[in-house]
N, C-alpha and C positions, 0 to 999 in steps of 0.2 A: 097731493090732493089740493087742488084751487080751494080760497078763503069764497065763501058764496059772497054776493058781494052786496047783501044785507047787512053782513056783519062791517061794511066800511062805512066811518063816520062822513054823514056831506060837508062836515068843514075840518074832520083832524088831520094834519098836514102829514107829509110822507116823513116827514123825520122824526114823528110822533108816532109811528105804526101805523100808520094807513096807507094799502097799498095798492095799488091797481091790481087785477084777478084776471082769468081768463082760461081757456081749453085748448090755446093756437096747439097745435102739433109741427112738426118742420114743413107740411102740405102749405099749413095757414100762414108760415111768418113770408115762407120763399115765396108765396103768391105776393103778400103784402112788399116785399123786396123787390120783386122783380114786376109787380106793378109801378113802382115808385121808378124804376129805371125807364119807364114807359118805352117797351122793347119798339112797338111798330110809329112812335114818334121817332125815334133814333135812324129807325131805317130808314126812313121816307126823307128827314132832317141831315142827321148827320153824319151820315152814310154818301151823299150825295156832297156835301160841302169836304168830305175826308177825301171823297174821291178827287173834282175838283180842285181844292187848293191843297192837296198833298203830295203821294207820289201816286194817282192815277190808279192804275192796273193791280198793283202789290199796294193800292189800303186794305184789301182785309188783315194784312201781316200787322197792322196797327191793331186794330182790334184783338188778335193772337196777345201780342206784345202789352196790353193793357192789361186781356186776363190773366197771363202770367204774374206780371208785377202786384196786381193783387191778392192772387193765390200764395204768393211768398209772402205779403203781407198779413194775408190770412193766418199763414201757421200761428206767426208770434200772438196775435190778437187771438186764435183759438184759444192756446195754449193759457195764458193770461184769465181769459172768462170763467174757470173756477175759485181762484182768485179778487175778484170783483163782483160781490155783491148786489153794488145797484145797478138799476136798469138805467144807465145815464151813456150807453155807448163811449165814447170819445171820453167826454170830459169824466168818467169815472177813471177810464183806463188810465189816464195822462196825471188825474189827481193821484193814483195806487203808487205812479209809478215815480212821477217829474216834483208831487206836492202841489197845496193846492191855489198858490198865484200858477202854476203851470196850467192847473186843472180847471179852473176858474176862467184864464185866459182862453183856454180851447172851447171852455164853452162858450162864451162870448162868441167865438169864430162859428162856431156849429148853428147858434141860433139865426147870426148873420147869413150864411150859407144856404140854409134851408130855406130861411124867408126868401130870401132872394129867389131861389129856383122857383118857390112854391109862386111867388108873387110873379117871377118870368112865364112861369106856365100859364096863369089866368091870361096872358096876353097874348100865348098861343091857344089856348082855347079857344078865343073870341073871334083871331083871324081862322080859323078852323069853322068855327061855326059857322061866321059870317061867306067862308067861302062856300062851303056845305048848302047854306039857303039861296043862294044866289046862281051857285049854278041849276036848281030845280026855281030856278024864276020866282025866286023869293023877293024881299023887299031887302034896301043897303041898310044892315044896322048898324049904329058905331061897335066896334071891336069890345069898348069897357060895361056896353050893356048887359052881352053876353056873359063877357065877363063878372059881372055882379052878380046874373042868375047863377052861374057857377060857383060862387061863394055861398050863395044861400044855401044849395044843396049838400056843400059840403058841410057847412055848419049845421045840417041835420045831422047828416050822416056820422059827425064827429063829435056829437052830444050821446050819442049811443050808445051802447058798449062795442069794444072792439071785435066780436064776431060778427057783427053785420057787416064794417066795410069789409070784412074779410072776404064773407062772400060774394059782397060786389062786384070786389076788387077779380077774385077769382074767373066769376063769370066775364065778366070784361076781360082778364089776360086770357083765358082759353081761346077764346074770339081770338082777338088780333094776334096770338101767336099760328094758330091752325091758319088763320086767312094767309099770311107772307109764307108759312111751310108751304102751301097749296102752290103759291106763287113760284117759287123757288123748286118745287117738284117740275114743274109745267114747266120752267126755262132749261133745265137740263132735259126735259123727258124730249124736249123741244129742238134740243140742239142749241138752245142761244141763238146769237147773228151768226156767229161766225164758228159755229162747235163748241163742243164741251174743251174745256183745256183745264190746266194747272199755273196758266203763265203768271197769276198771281204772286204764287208761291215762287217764283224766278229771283234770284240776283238781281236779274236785269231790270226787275219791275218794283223789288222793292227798293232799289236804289237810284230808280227815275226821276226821281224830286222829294223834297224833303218828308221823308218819312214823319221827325216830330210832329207835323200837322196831324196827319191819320191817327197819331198816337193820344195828342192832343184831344180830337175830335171825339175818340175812341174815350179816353177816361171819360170824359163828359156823357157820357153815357151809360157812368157806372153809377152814378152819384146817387147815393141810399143804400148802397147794398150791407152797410156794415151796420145800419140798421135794426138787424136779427137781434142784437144785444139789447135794443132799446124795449125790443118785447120779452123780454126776459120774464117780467114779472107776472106777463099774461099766456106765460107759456105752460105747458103740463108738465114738462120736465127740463127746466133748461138747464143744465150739466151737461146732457144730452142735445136738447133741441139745438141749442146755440150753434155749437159748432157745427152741428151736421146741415143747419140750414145755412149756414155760413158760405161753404166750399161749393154747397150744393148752388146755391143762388150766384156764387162767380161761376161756378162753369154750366150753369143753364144761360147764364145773359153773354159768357165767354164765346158759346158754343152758336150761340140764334146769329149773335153780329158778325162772327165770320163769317158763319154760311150766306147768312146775308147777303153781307156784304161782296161777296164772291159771285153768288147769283145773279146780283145786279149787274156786276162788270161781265159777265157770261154774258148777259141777256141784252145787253149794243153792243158786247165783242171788244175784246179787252185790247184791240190796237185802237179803239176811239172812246174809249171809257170816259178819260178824262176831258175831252171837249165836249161830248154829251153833255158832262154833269156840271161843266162851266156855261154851258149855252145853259142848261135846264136853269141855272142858280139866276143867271143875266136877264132871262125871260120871267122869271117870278113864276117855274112851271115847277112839276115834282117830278125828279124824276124814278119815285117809286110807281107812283099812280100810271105816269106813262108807259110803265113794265106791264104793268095790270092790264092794262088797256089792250097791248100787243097778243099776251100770254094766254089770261083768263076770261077776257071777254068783258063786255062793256056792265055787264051785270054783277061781278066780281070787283071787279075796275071802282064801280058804285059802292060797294060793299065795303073795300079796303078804305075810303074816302069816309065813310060812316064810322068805322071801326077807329078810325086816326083818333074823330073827336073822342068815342069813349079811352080810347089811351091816354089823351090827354087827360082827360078827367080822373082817371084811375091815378093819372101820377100825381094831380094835386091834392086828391084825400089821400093819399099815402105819405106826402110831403106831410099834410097839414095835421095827420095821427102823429106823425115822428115830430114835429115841433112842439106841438103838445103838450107831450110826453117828456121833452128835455125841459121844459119849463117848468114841467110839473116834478122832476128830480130837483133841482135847479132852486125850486123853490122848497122844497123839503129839504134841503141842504141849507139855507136862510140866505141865498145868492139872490132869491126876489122876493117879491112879497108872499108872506105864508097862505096867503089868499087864494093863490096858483096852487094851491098841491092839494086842493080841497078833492073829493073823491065823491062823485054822483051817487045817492044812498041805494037808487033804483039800478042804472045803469053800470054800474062800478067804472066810468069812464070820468078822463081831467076835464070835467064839463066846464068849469070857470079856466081853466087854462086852454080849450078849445075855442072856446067864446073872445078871449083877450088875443086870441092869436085869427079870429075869424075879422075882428076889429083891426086888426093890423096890416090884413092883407087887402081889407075896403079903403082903409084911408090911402095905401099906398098904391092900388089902384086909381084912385079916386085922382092922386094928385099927376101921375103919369098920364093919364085921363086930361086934366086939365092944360099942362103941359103940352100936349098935343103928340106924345110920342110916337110914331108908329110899333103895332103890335109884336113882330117880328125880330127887326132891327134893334129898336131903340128898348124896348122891354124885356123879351125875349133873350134878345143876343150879349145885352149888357148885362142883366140878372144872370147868366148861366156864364157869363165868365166869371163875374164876381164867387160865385160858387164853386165854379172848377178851383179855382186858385183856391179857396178857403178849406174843400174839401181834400185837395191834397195837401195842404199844409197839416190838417186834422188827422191826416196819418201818417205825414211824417215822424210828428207830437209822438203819438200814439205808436211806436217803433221805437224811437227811442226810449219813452216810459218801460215800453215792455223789456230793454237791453237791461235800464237800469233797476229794475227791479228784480228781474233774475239774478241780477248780479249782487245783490243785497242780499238775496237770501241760496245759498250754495243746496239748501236742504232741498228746495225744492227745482231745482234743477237737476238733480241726481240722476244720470242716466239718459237725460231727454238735452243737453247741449245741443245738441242740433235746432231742435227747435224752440228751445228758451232763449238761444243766444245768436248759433250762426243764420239764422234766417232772418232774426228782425234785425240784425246787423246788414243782412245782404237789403232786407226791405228797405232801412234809411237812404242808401245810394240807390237804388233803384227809384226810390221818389223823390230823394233830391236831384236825380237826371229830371224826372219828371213836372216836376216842379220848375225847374229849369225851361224845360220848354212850354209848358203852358206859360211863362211870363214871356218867351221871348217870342212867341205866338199869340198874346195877349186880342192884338186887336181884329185878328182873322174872326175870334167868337164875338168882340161887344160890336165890332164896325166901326166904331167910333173913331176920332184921329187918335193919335199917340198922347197928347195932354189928358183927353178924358179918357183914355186906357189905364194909362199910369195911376189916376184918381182914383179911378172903380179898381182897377186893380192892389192899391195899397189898402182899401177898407177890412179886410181878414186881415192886413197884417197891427193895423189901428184898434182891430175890435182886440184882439188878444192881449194887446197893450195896457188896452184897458181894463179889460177882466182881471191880467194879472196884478194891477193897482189895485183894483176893487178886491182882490182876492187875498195881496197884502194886508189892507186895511181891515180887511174882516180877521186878520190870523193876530196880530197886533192887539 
């Protein structure tokens, strides 16, 4: 039974016994997860850039090959969450497991990570928006306008309690997951250009060009889903909830990007898939939208276009609950100011840590903004590399921790070897391949040259450097 959340003090810090409350069930946290993946930005984004710069015809097998690698990750991290207490995702797993300059470090990286994506996606909002009013013969607004009114709403939204985004977030993924099945019905019901086929699934197709890109492209698409632990504490049962929304939320986001992903290349015919999706990327076109257009008609076509923006928006309150929420552990552990763990007496939400993270994502708009970045490219592409790379490192962390804590205590391993040990032993190399190719594909996501890849790309490895100093200094 949920604490009501009368009973939480508006300033006693979470390491004091104040703790965030809630009713999520695994319906509310996998919406919240798999809104935070923003399923129909992916499609229409990265889906087209996997196909494109990867191998073409066989990227959905990237996609396949992502949700695998985190399903094996998942076991150890299941397995592990009765074991771990707080609602701190990453950086509790990694504190249980590595100690806490380890644990300390990952958060640092996680907070980095998050912002970053959250603060890339207000820059795809903006260009979203702005292409949304423009083409119904609207007036040009700058990208970071849009942008700002997108922080205001969120910053309601995340003063709240967390039932409300929940069911925003809900209504919004129902939408845009029904619109692309519709989509994807219509192209096989349709024949595609060239027939229904399999040649995806081919040797020949997924070894046509560098697969890591699709794979690449493909994690970038996962980013939140481990997430489910950071609701723990506003869960009705999570013993339970955790894991089941866990596995459920990889293979609901596993399952949408390959069909996707497949449907697309059906739907121009998978001997021209990948120039399609390099002319679409060259032209500044979609080439989701352009399926729409073919398939479902020009009303639909509209609809998908509409739906894009609220996905985006879905994934930056989801981003911006989930930073929140690590600040607000973060800070009931004495890693920030105890000010941050302070608990809404009304809402039972981290209303001063939603507030300081609403302030973080204006200034840093603000200064991208002044900079003159473009929305896409230079915000967008740069934020979500810095994040892929932070975010797979967050679970490589987190693989290891879980080896080494099984292996500390034999009692509770008893019986379950498989998945105390040989999995999250299989998950470290499975992500250090992964990791591997996200940096050696570094500049295909930020665009940038190779100097300022290398920059953006070493910041997750500088943020944990320094959490684990700061996390020294606090154990000392």
């Amino acid at each position: 039974m949920s604490v009501p959340p009368t009973t939480a003090s508006s300033a006693a810090p979470a390491g004091a016994g104040a703790r965030l409350s809630g009713r999520l069930g695994v319906g509310g946290i996998v919406f919240m997860v798999v809104a935070a993946a923003a399923p129909l930005t992916v499609v229409g984004g990265n889906v087209p850039l996997a196909i494109g710069n990867g191998n073409g015809a066989g990227a959905p097998v990237g996609f396949v090959l992502a949700a695998a690698v985190l399903l094996v990750f998942s076991v150890g991290f299941v397995t592990m969450t009765p074991h771990v207490p707080e609602a701190g995702a990453f950086y509790s797993y990694v504190t249980r497991g590595l100690g806490p300059r380890a644990g300390t470090g990952s958060a640092y990286v996680a907070l980095l990570a998050y912002t970053a994506i959250q603060v890339g996606m207000y820059g795809y909002l903006g260009w979203a928006l702005g292409d949304l009013v423009t083409r119904y013969g609207g007036p040009q607004v700058p990208w970071w306008a849009y942008g700002f009114a997108g922080i205001a709403v969120v910053a309601l939204l995340g003063h709240r309690h967390i039932d409300l985004s929940s069911r925003v977030l809900g209504v919004a993924l129902v939408l845009e997951i029904g619109v692309v099945l519709v989509l994807d019905a219509a192209i096989v019901l349709r024949g595609g250009a060239a027939g229904v086929d399999a040649v995806s699934f081919t040797p020949q197709a997924v070894t046509s060009g560098p697969l890591g890109v699709a794979v690449l492209f493909a994690l970038t698409g996962f980013i939140g889903f481990e997430a489910t632990a950071v609701f723990r504490d506003e869960a009705r049962d999570p013993e339970r909830t955790v894991p089941r929304a866990t596995y459920l939320a990889v293979l609901v986001i596993g399952a949408f990007y390959a069909l996707s992903c497949w449907a697309v290349v059906v739907g121009v015919g998978s001997g021209r898939a990948q120039q399609v999706a390099r002319d679409s990327l060259a032209d500044g076109g979609n080439m989701l939208l352009d399926a729409a257009g073919t398939y479902v008609g020009a009303v639909l076509r509209d609809l998908v276009q509409v739906l894009l923006v609220s996905s985006v928006f879905a994934c930056v309150l989801s981003f911006h609950n989930i930073v929140a929420r690590y600040q607000f552990v973060l800070a009931g552990s004495g890693h920030l100011p105890r000010r941050l763990a302070a608990v809404h007496p009304r809402h039972a939400s981290p209303a001063v840590s939603s507030a300081v993270q609403t302030l973080t994502a204006l200034v840093l708009v603000a200064v991208f903004a002044l900079v003159g970045l473009d929305p896409l490219v230079g915000v967008f592409g740069s934020m979500a590399g810095v994040s892929t790379v932070g975010m797979v490192l967050l679970m490589l962390l987190t693989s290891v921790a879980v080896v080494a804590f099984f292996s500390r205590r034999p009692d509770l391993r008893a019986g379950r070897v498989g998945r105390s040990l040989l999995a999250p032993v299989l998950a470290v190399l499975a992500l250090a391949v992964s990791l591997w190719l996200v940096a050696s594909n570094f500049t295909l996501v930020t665009g940038g040259s190779a100097g300022v890849g290398l920059l953006l790309g070493l910041l997750p490895v500088a943020a944990f450097a320094a959490g684990a100093l700061a996390g020294g200094r606090r154990t000392t």
